[in-house]
C-alpha positions in Angstrom: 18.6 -3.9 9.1 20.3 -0.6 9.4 17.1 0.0 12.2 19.2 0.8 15.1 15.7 -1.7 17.2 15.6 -4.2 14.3 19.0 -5.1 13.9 19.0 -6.2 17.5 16.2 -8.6 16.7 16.5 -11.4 14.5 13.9 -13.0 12.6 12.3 -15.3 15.3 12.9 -14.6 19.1 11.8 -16.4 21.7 11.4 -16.4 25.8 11.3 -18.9 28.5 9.8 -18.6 32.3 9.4 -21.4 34.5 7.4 -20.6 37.9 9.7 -20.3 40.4 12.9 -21.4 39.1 14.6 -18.0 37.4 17.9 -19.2 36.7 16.2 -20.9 33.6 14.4 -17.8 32.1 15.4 -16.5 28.8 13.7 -12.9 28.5 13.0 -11.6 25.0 16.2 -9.3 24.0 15.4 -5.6 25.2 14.9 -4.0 21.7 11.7 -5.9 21.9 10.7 -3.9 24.4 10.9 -0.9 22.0 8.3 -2.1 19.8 5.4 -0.9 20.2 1.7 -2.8 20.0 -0.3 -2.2 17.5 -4.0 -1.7 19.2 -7.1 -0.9 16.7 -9.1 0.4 19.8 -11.7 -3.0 19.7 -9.6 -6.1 19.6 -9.5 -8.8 22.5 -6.6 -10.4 24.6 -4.1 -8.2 22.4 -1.8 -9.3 25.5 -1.3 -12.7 24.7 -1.6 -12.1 20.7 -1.1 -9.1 18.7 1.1 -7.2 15.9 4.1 -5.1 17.2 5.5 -2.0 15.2 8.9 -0.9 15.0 8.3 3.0 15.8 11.7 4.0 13.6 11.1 1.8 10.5 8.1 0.8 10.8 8.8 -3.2 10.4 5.7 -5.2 11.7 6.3 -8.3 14.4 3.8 -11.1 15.4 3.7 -11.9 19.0 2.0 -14.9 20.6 2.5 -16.3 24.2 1.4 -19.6 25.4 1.0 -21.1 28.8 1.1 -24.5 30.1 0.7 -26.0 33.5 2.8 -28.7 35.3 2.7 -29.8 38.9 6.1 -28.3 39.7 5.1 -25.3 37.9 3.9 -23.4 35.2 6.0 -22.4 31.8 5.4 -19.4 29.3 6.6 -19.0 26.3 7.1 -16.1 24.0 7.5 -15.5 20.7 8.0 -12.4 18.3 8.5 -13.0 14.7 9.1 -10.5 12.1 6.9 -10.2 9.1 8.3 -9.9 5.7 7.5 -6.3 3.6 5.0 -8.9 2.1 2.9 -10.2 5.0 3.5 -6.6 6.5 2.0 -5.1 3.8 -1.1 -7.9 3.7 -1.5 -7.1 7.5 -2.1 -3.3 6.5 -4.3 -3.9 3.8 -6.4 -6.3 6.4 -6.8 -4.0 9.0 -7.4 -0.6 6.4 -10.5 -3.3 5.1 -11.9 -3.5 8.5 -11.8 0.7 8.4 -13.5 0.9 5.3 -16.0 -1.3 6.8 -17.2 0.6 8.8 -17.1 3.5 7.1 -19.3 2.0 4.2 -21.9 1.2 7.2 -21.8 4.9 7.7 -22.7 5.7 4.5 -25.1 2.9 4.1 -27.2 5.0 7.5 -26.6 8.0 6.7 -28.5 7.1 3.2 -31.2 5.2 5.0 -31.5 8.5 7.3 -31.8 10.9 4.3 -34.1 9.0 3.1 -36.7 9.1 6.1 -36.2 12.9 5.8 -37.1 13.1 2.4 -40.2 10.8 2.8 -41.1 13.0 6.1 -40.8 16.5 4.6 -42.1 15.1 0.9 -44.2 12.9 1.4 -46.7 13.8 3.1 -46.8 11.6 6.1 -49.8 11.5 8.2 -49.6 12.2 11.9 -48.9 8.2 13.1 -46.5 8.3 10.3 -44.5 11.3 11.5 -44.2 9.9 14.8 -43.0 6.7 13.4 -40.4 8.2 10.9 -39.3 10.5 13.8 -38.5 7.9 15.9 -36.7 5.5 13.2 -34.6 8.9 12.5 -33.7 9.0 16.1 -32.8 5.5 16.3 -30.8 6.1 13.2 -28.8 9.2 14.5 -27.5 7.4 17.5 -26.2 4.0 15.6 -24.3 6.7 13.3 -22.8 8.6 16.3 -22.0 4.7 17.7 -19.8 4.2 14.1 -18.6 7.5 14.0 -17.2 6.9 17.6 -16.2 3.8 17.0 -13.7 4.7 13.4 -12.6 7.4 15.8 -11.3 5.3 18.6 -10.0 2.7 16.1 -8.2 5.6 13.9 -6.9 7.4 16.7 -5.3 4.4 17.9 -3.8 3.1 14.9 -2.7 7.1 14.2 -0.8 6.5 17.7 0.6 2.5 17.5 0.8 1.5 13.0 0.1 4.7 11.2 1.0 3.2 7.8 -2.5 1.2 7.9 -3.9 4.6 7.8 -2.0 5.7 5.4 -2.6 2.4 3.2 -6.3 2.8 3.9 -6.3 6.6 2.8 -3.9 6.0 -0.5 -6.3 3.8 -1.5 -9.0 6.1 -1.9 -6.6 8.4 -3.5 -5.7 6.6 -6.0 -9.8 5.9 -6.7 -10.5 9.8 -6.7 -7.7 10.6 -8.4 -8.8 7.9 -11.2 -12.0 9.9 -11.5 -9.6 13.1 -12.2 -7.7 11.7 -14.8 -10.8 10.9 -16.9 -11.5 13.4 -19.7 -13.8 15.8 -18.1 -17.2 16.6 -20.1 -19.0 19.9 -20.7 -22.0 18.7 -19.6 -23.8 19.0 -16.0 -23.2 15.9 -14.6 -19.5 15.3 -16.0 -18.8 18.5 -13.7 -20.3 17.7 -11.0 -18.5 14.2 -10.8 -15.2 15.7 -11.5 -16.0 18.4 -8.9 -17.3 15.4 -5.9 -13.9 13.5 -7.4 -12.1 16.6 -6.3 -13.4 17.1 -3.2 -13.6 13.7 -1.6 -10.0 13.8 -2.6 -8.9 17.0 -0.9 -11.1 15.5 2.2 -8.8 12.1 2.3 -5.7 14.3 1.9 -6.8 16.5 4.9 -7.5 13.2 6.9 -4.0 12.3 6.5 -3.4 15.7 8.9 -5.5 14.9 11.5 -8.8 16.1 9.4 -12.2 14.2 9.7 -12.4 10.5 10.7 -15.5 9.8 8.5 -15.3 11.2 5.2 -18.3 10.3 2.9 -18.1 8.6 -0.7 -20.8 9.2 -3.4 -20.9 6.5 -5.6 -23.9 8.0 -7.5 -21.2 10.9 -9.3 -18.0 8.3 -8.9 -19.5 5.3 -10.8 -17.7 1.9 -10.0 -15.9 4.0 -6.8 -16.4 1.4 -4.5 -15.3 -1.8 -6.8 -12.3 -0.2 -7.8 -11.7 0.7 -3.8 -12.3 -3.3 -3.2 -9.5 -3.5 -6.1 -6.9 -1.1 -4.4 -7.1 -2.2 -1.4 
C-alpha cells in the first residue's frame, strides 16, 4: 500500500452515470485512470471486462461495467476490484497457460513438417506423391507463420500492459531446464547431449526475457517428462 496509485484505491471501487442527469455521477477515483489494461493481443470486449495492472507495483484489478436501460434513461455502472497476491498470481499462471498453448501447437507442426521432409527426401516418393507432400508442407508453413504471429502479438502486448505473466510463463521453463542441469550428467552420448539441449533451451528462455525470440522450441525427446513437469510449474 506504500504504491503511490494503489493506495489511492481501496479494495472495491465503484462508478455511477445516469443519462442525462450529471449531478448524480460518481466517477471512479483518478488513480484508476493510471492503471493500465492488460490486453493479450486476441481477447474480445476487453472494454467492458478486463484485468488492469498497476504499472509501479504491478497489483492486478478486475474491471467489469454493466448497463441497464430505463425509460428516463440509461445507468452504468463500474467496478474495479483488486485481486489478492493470490488470485493475481492464478491470473498469471492462466494467461502464461494460454502462451504455452500455443507454443506447444508450434512444436506439434513444426514436427508434423519435419516429418513430410524426411518422407519426401527419404522416402522415395513418387512423382503424385511429391506434389502432394509439397503441397501439405506448404499448407503447413503458413499455419506455423499464423502461430508464430499470433505468440508475437500476444507477447508483445503482454511485454507492453502485465509483463510478470511473461515472466511467470518463462520462470517456468527455467525452473524445467534447469531441473535437467541439476541431474548427474552421464559420460555417455545421449546423457550429453540432453544436458547440452537442457542448456541451451535454457539460455534461449533467458534471452527471451530480453526481448530474444518469441517461439523458442522444446525437445522432449533429450528432456524426458519436460513437458509434464512444465504442466506442474506452471
Amino acid at each position: 500500500m506504500n504504491c503511490p496509485i494503489c493506495s489511492q484505491l481501496k479494495d472495491v471501487e465503484t462508478s455511477f452515470y445516469k443519462y442525462d442527469a450529471p449531478q448524480y455521477d460518481h466517477p471512479l477515483p483518478d488513480a484508476a485512470g493510471q492503471l493500465i489494461m492488460v490486453d493479450n493481443g486476441m481477447e474480445e470486449n476487453l472494454q467492458e471486462h478486463h484485468v488492469r495492472c498497476c504499472p509501479l507495483c504491478g497489483t492486478l484489478y478486475r474491471y467489469d461495467v454493466s448497463y441497464e436501460y430505463h425509460v428516463n434513461g440509461s445507468e452504468d455502472e463500474e467496478q474495479l476490484v483488486r485481486m489478492t497476491p493470490e488470485e493475481g498470481a492464478q491470473y498469471c499462471r492462466s494467461e502464461a497457460q494460454k502462451l504455452e498453448k500455443i507454443r506447444q501447437w508450434i512444436d506439434q507442426l513444426k514436427d508434423a513438417y519435419g516429418s513430410l521432409v524426411d518422407f519426401f527426401d527419404r522416402g522415395h516418393p513418387s512423382s503424385d506423391e511429391q506434389v502432394e507432400v509439397l503441397q501439405q508442407m506448404e499448407e503447413y508453413q503458413q499455419t506455423i507463420n499464423q502461430q508464430v504471429q499470433e505468440l508475437q502479438t500476444r507477447v508483445e502486448s503482454l511485454r507492453r500492459t502485465c509483463p510478470q505473466i511473461i515472466n511467470t510463463w518463462v520462470a517456468a521453463h527455467i525452473k524445467v531446464c534447469q531441473f535437467y542441469l541439476d541431474q548427474p550428467m552421464g559420460m555417455d552420448v545421449d546423457a550429453m547431449v540432453s544436458h547440452h539441449v537442457a542448456e541451451t533451451t535454457l539460455q534461449e528462455w533467458k534471452q527471451f526475457l530480453e526481448g530474444g525470440e518469441v517461439f523458442i522450441r522444446v525437445h522432449p525427446t533429450w528432456m524426458e517428462g519436460y513437458l509434464e513437469r512444465l504442466e506442474a510449474a506452471l
